[in-house]
Structure formats: structure tokens, C-alpha cells
C-alpha positions as CSV (number, residue, x, y, z in Angstrom):
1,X,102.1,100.0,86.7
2,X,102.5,97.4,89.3
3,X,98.9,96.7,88.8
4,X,99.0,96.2,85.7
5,X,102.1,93.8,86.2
6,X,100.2,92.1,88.6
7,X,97.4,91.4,85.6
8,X,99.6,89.9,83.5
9,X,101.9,87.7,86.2
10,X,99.9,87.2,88.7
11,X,96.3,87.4,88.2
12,X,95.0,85.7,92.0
13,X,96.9,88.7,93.4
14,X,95.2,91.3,91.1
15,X,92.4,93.9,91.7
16,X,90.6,95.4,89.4
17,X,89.6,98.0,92.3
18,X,92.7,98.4,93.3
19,X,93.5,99.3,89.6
20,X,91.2,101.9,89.1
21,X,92.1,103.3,92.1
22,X,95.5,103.7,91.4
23,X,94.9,104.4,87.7
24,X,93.0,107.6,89.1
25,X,95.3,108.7,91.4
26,X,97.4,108.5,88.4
27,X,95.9,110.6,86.2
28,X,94.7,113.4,89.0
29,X,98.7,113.7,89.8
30,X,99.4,113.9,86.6
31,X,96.8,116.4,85.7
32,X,98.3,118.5,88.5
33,X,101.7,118.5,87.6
34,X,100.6,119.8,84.0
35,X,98.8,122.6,86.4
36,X,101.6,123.6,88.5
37,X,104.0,123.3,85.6
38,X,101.7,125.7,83.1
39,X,101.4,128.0,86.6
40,X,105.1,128.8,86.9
41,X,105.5,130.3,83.6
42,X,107.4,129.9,80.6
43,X,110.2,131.4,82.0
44,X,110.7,128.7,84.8
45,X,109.9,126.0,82.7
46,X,112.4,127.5,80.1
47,X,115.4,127.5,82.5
48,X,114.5,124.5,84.2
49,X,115.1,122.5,81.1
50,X,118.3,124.3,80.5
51,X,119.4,123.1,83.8
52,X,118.5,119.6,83.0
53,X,120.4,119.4,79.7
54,X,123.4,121.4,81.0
55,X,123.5,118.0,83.9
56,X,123.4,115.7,81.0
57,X,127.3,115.9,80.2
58,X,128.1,115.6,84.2
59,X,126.0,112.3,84.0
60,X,127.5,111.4,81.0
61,X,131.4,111.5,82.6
62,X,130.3,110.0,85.5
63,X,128.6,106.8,83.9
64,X,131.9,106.5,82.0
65,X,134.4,107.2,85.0
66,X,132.4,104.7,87.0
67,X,132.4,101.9,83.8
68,X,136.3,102.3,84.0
69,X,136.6,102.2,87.6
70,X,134.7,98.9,87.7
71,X,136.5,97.4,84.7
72,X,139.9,98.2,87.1
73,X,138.6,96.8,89.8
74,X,137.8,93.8,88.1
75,X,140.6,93.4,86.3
76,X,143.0,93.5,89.6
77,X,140.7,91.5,91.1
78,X,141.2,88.9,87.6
């Protein structure tokens, strides 16, 4: 991605080597990770996502307990 930023910002800084490069390191680590994932089984896979969405809600109150904190802090601050 920073590549590809670099195409479209700042073109004297840009490689297309460098781009390819990247680009297949890219896809070979992402080929891999669909590997390893597909290894471990469905089972993993199936409570590993359970796990994620179950952290979802925590994230959730935290975001909004930090938003109020903040809009204390500013308001004492105000």
C-alpha cells in the first residue's frame, strides 16, 4: 500500500521494483495465512471467531467510556 501511495503522491520517490516486490511478498503471506488457517481446522477457526465477536461488546464499552471520559475532561477543562 505505501507503494502504491507513493504512485499516486509522490511519483520521483516511487519504484515500480520496489512495488512488485512488495506486491509479492504480499500475496505469498497471504497465501500462507489461508494455508495455516485451512490447517488448523474448522474447529479452531470456529472458536476463534467466537472469541472475536464475544470481544466486540468489551470494545464497544470501552470506545464509549473513553468518549465520555474525554468529553469530562474537556468540559472541566472549558
Amino acid at each position: 500500500m505505501a507503494q502504491l501511495m507513493l504512485m499516486l503522491t509522490d511519483r520521483e520517490r516511487f519504484s515500480g521494483r520496489r512495488l512488485a516486490r512488495d506486491g509479492t511478498v504480499a500475496i505469498l503471506a497471504f497465501g500462507y495465512t489461508l494455508w495455516t488457517i485451512a490447517g488448523s481446522g474448522y474447529e479452531v477457526v470456529y472458536k476463534g471467531t467466537l472469541l472475536l465477536l464475544a470481544g466486540i461488546p468489551v470494545y464497544v464499552w470501552l470506545k464509549h467510556r473513553d468518549r465520555h471520559e474525554t468529553a469530562e475532561i474537556t468540559r472541566k477543562a472549558a
